[in-house]
N, C-alpha and C positions, 0 to 999 in steps of 0.2 A: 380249280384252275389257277395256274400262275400269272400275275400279272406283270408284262414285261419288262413298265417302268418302275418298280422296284424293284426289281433283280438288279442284284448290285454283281454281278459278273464282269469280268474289261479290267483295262487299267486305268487309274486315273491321268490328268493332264500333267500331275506333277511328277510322276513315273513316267509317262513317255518321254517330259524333258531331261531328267538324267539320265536316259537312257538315250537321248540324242545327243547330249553333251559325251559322254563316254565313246560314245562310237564316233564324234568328232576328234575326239585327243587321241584313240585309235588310227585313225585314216590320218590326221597332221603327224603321226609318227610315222606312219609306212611311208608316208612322201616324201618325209625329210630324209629317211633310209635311200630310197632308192635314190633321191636326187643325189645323195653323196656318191652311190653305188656308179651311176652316170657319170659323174665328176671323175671319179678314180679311173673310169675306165678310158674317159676322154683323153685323162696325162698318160695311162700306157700305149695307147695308139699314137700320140703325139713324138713319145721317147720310143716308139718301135721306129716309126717314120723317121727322127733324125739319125738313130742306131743306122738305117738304110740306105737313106744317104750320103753319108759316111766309109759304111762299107764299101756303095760302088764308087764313089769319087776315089777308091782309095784302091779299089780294084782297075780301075781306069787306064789311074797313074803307071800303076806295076806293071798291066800288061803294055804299055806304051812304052815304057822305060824297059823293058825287056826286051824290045823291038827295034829298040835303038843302037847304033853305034856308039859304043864306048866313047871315042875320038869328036862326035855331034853333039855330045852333050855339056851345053855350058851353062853353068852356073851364075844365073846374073843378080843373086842374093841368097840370103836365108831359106825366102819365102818363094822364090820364082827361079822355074827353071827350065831350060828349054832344049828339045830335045831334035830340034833340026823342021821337022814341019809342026811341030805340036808344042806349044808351050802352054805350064801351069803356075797359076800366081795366086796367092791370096790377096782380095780386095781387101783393103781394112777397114774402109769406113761403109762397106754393105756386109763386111766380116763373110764371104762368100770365094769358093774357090772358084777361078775363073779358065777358060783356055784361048788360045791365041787372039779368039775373032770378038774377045772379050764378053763370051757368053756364061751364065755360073751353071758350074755342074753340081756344085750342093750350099746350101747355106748355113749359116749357124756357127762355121770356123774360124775358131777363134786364136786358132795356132796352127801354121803350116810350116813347118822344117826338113829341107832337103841339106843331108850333109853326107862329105865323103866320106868313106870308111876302109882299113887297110884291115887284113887280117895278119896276125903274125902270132906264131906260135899257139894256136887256136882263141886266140884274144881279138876282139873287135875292137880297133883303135879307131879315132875320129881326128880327119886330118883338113888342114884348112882347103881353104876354096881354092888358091891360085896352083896349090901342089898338083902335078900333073899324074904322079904314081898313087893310085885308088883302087881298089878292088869293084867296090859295092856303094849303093846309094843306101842311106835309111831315113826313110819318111816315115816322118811324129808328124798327126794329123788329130786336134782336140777341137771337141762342137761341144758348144753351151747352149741349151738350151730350157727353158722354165725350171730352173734351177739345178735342173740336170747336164753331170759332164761325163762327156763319153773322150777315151784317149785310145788309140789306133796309131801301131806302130812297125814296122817291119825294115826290113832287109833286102833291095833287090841287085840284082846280076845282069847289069846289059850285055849286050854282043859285043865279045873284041872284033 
């Protein structure tokens, strides 16, 4: 008959602990994987979200500005310009575009430029503010944000 306290079968204690230590440096590796994986995924939803913002503040603009009379729209800078009931300005010191009733419709813009524009011989000229004869408006519209910069630009055609 066998007796069972001398059967040397099992592992010892000093085997179960590097085999607890190993499956520790395992698991501290997957964690720190995934936490980066987390991380990365957090800055693309953050840069989809200003990329969005962006787009409508900038889709906003166009279709209000394409709605407008030509003759209604004044230019009262670089960054602000008004279009008869709606006006759009960059704040500088919340760096946010803003409209008449001074609410922001995106933030993170760190550049907003409305300028007039002539076409002549299929060339897009850029003509100052007080010149009366314009074709087109072209709004440059740049968000900074967690070290990412997005730059959005166009061309639009109000109503004579």
């Amino acid at each position: 008959m066998k007796n069972i306290l001398t059967d040397k079968k099992g592992f010892t204690l000093f085997e179960l602990l590097i085999t607890l230590v190993i499956f520790g440096m395992l698991s501290s590796g997957f964690f720190i994987l995934f936490n980066v994986a987390i991380k990365s995924w957090q800055v693309g939803l953050d840069n989809a979200d200003t990329q969005q913002d962006a787009r409508y503040a900038m889709n906003r603009m166009v279709e209000n500005i394409k709605i407008s009379q030509k003759d209604s729209i004044k230019f009262n800078s670089n960054s602000d310009i008004d279009l008869g009931e709606t006006r759009y300005y960059h704040h500088k010191l919340t760096n946010d575009l803003r409209n008449q009733h001074h609410n922001p419709i995106a933030s993170n813009i760190s550049k907003l430029k409305f300028e007039k524009v002539v076409l002549i011989d299929g060339k897009v000229l850029t003509v100052s503010r007080d010149q009366s004869d314009w074709d087109m408006i072209k709004i440059t519209l740049e968000v900074h944000k967690n070290g990412e910069h997005n730059h959005l630009s166009t061309f639009v055609l109000p109503r004579n």
